[in-house]
Each structure stands twice: as C-alpha cells, then as structure tokens.
C-alpha positions in Angstrom: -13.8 14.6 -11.1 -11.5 16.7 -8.9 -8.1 15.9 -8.7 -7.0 15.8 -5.0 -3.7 17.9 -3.8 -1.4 15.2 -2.5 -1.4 17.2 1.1 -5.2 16.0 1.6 -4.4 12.1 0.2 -2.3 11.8 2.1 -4.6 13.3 4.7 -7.1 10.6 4.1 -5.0 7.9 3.8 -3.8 8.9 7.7 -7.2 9.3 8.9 -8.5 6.5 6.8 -11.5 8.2 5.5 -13.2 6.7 2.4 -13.7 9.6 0.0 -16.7 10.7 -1.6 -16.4 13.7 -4.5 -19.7 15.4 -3.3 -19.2 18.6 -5.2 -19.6 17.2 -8.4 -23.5 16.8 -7.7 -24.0 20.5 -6.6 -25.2 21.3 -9.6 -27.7 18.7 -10.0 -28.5 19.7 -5.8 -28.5 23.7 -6.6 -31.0 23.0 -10.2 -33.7 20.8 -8.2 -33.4 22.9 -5.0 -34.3 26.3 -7.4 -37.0 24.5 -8.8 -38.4 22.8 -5.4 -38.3 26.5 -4.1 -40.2 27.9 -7.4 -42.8 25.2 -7.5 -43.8 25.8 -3.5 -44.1 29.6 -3.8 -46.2 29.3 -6.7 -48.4 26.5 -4.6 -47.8 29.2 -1.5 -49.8 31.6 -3.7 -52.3 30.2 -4.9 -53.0 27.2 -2.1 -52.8 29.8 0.6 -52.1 28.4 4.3 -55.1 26.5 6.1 -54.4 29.0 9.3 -55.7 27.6 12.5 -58.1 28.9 15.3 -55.3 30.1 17.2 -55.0 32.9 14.5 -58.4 33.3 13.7 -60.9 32.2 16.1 -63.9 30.1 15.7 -65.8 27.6 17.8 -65.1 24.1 19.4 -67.6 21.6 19.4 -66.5 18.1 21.2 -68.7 15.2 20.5 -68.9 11.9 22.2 -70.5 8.6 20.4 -72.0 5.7 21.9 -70.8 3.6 18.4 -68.2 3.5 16.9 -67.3 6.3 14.0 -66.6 5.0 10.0 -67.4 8.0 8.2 -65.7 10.8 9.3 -65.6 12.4 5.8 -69.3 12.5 5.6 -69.7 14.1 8.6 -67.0 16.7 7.5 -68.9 17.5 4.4 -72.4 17.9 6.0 -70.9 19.8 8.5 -69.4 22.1 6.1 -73.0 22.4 4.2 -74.5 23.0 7.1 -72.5 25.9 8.9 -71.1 27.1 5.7 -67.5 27.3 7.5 -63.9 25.9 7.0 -64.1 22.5 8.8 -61.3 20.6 10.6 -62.1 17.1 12.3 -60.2 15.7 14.7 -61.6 12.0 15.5 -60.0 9.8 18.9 -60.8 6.8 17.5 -60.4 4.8 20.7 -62.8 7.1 22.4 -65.5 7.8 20.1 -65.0 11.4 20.3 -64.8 13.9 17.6 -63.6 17.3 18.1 -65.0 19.7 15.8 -63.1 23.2 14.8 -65.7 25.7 12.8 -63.6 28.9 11.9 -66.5 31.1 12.3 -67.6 31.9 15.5 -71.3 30.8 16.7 -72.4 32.9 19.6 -75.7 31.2 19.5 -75.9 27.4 21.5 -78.8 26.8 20.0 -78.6 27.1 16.6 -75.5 24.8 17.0 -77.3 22.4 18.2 -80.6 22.5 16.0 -77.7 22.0 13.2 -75.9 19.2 14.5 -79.2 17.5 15.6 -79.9 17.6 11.5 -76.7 16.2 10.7 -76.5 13.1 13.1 -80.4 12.5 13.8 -81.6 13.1 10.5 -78.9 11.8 8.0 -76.4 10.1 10.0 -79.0 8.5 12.5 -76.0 8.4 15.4 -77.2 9.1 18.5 -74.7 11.6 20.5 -73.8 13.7 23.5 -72.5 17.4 23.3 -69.5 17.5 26.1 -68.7 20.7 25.2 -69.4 23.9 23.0 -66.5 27.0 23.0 -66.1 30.3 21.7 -62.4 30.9 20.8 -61.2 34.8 19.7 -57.9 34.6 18.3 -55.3 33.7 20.7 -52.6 35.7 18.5 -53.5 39.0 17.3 -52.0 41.0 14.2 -49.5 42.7 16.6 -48.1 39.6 17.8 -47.5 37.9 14.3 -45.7 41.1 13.4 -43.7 41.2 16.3 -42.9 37.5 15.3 -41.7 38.3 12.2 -39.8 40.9 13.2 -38.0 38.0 15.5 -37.1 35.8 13.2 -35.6 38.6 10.9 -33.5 39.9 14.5 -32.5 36.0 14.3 -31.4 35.6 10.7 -29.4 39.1 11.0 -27.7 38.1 13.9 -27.0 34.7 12.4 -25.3 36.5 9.6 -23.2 38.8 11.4 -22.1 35.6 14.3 -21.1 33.9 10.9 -19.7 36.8 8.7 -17.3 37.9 12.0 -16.4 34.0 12.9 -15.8 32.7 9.8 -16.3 35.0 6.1 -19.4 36.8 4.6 -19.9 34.6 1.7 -20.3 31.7 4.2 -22.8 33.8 6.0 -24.4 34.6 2.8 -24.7 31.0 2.2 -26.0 29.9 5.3 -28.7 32.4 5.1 -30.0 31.7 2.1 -30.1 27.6 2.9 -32.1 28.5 5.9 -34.5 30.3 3.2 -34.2 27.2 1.3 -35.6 24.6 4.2 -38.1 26.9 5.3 -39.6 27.9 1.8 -39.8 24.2 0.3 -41.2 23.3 4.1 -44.1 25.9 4.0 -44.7 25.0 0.4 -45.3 21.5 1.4 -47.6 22.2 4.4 -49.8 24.6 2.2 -50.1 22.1 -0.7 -51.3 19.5 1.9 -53.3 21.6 3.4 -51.9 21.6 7.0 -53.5 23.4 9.8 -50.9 26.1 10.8 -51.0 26.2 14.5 -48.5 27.4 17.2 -46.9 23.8 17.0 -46.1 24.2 13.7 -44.3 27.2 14.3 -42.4 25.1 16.7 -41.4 22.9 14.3 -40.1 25.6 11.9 -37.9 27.1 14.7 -36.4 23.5 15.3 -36.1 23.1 11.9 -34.3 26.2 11.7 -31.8 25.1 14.9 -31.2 21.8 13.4 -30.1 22.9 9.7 -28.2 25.6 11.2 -26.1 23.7 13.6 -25.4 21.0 11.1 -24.1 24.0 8.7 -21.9 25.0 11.0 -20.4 22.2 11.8 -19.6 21.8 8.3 -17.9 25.5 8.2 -16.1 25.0 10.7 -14.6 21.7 9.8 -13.7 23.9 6.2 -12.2 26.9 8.4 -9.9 23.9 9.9 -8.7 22.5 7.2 -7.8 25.7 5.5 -5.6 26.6 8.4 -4.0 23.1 8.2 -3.6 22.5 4.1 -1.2 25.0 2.9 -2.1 24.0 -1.2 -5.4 25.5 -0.3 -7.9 24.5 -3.5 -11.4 25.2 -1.9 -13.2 22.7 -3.7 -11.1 20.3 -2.6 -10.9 21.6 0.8 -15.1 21.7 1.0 -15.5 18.1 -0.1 -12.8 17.2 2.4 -14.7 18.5 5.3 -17.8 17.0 3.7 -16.5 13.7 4.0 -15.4 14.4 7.3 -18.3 15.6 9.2 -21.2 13.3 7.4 -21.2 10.1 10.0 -21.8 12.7 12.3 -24.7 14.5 10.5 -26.2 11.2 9.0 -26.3 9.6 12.6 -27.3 12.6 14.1 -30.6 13.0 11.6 -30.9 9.1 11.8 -31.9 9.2 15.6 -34.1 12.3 15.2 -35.7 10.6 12.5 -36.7 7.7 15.1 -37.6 9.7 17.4 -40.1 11.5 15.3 -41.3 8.6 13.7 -42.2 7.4 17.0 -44.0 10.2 18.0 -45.7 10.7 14.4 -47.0 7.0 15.2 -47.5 6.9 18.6 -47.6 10.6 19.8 -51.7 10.9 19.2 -53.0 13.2 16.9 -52.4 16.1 17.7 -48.6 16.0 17.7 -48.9 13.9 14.5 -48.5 17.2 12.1 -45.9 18.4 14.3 -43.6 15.3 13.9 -44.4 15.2 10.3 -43.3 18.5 9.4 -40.3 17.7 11.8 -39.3 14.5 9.3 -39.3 16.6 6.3 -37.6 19.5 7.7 -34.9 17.5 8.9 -34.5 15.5 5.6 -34.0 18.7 3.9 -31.9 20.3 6.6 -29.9 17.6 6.3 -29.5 18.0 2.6 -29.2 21.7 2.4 -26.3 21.9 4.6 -24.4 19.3 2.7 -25.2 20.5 -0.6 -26.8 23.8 -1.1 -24.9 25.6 1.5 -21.2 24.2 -0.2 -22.5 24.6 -3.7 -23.8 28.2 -2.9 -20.2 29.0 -1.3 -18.0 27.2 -4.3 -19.8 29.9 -6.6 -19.9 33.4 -4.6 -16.4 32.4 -3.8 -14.3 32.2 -0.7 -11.9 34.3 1.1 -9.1 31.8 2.8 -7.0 34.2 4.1 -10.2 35.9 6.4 -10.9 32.3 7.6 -7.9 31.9 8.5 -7.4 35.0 10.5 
C-alpha cells in the first residue's frame, strides 16, 4: 500500500475523510476493462447490430386482439417463416395489441393480409383486426449517419483540446480513451443481446457519454486542486486523495439516476424500456471508468504537475 505524505494526513485528518487506497486495484480495473473491451468487439463482429427500421425501412403491421395474447414467441417465429424477414414484436399486453416491424418492405396489402390470415386463422385460430398497415423508407439515410459520425469525432477532438488546454494532455488522453472504454463495452452489450438500435438508443449513448464525462472531470479537477495545494506532490497519492474526495458525490449522483431509470425501465412502457436499460449499464460503467480506468490510465502515461498547476 502507498504510504501517505504527512501534508495529505494531515489533510484528512482536518477534513475527516475516511481513506480508501483506490489505486492499488487499477490494475485488477485496467486487466478486466482490456478484456471487457476485447470480448465485445469480437461479439461486435460477429453478432453484428440488430439496426432498426429507422435505418433501414420495412413495414408496420399493428394488430388488435379480442383475447388475450400467451404466445408471442410463436407468432414471432411463424411470422418470420412466413415473410422470410427479420421480425421484431412489440406486444401491449394490457391492450391486446401487437405491433409488428418486418424489415423488408411489402408494397402489396394484400399479400400481407393473405399471410397473416394463415398465421392467425389457420394455426393460431385468433381472430383479429388490422388497425393499421405502413410502409416506412429509412428515416436516416447514409449521408446522415456519416455526418453523425463525423459529430461525435468534432466532439471527442474538442473534448481533448478543452481538457489538454485546462488541465494537461495525458489527462486528455486519458479521458478520451475511457469515453472509448464505456461506449465500446456498451455497444458490445447491446449487439450480444440483440438490441434494436434505434434513434433512442443513440440517445442514450450521447447521455452516457455526458454523464462519464462530467464525472471525470470532476475528478481532474479535484486532482489539479490538490496539486496546487500539496507542495510534496507524489501523484499517486494526490489521485487517490481526490478519489476519496469526490466519490459521495459520484456514488450519490449515479444512485439517483439509477432510480430514476429503474423507474422508467419498469414503468416507462415498452418502448422506453431499452432505452433506460442501456442507460443503467452505461452509467454503472461510467461510473467505474472514471474512478478507475481514467486514474489508472493517467498513473501510467504520467503526469505533468507543473502544467496543471499553471
């Protein structure tokens, strides 16, 4: 364990902090974060993303029941037999309804219906009323996704330039590369699971990206403090000071989130349900990065003190 300079014991002994040595697991943090980050590009490549109609068009189908629905699943997989199309079901349970999302696109009403009258007269034996039948083109085009992209990499750049002027490069460096870190392990998780990818999800990866990237800073800026202040500047000791001094704020901060987004996972309806989700684990490992990954990835490329300081 690190030995503490008696400038920041006595420090804590003033402020009354309880200490915690939280560099000593950045190891541990940095070895499971590479390997979280290996595992999900691999499943990236090979699972793909399950891309919704709002980047690749398709058709709508919105069913209404006069029973109630208990197997959804089998309607999923005759559905998919029958169109020969990537299926995604979305069932209001307190309605009856089922809303069905065919990624190709069915210009023809009638054979739509000749299919679904197979399905639920012939097999299922539910009787049923079409409410509505669209045909959706692609409400985001290739231009657009590239323009996106080209966004976020405006963002990260100007990111690392705020950072590298206002505090040092290496922290900027750091930062960055946590930012990587939350996004890459998120995406990872929604392709394994096999989430639809829709413009709500990209939401949630911006907020993600806001929430780990304010909580960082607030950690950096706590270190640029207390290397003006300590004069026997040791920069491990200095990082797990400001650590320990910031993590009721980060911990509460996450904990109310976290409640909200529960609340709205459970009670939000279904289609904010994948939304909240990836908003739990995003902030669970924003929360994480920025106490571990960004210090640990800072303690190795080094520090200047003397630029934070100016």
């Amino acid at each position: 364990m690190y030995l503490l300079n008696n400038k920041i014991t006595k420090f804590i002994k003033n402020k009354k902090l309880k200490y915690y040595n939280f560099m000593k697991w950045n190891k541990y943090a940095f070895t499971i974060s590479s390997i979280w980050i290996i595992f999900s590009l691999i499943i990236i490549y090979f699972n793909h993303f399950n891309w919704g109609l709002d980047f690749t068009g398709g058709t709508i189908v919105e069913l209404s029941f006069n029973k109630p629905i208990k197997n959804v699943k089998k309607i999923k997989f005759l559905l998919q037999k029958i169109f020969i199309s990537k299926i995604n079901i979305i069932f209001f349970k307190k309605k009856n309804i089922i809303l069905i999302k065919l990624s190709k696109k069915f210009i023809n009403n009638r054979f739509i219906k000749k299919k679904l009258l197979i399905i639920f007269n012939n097999f299922l034996k539910y009787q049923y009323k079409i409410k509505k039948i669209e045909f959706l083109g692609p409400n985001i085009d290739k231009n657009f996704i590239f323009s996106g992209f080209a966004a976020v990499l405006a963002v990260f750049l100007s990111i690392s330039l705020y950072i590298g002027f206002r505090f040092e490069w290496n922290l900027s460096f750091s930062i960055i590369l946590s930012l990587l870190h939350d996004l890459i392990i998120t995406m990872g998780l929604i392709s394994l699971l096999h989430i639809e990818i829709d413009l709500t999800i990209i939401t949630s990866f911006i907020s993600i990206i806001s929430y780990s990237l304010n909580d960082s800073i607030i950690i950096l800026d706590r270190i640029r403090e207390n290397c003006f202040f300590i004069k026997n500047k040791n920069i491990i000791n200095i990082i797990n000071l400001s650590i320990n001094q910031t993590i009721k704020r980060s911990i509460i901060t996450s904990n109310i989130l976290l409640i909200m987004l529960l609340n709205l996972y459970f009670f939000g309806g279904i289609l904010l349900k994948n939304f909240a989700f990836i908003m739990i684990i995003g902030i669970i490992i924003g929360t994480l990065s920025s106490i571990y990954i960004v210090s640990a990835i800072a303690s190795k490329i080094g520090i200047d003190i003397d630029h934070i300081n100016n």
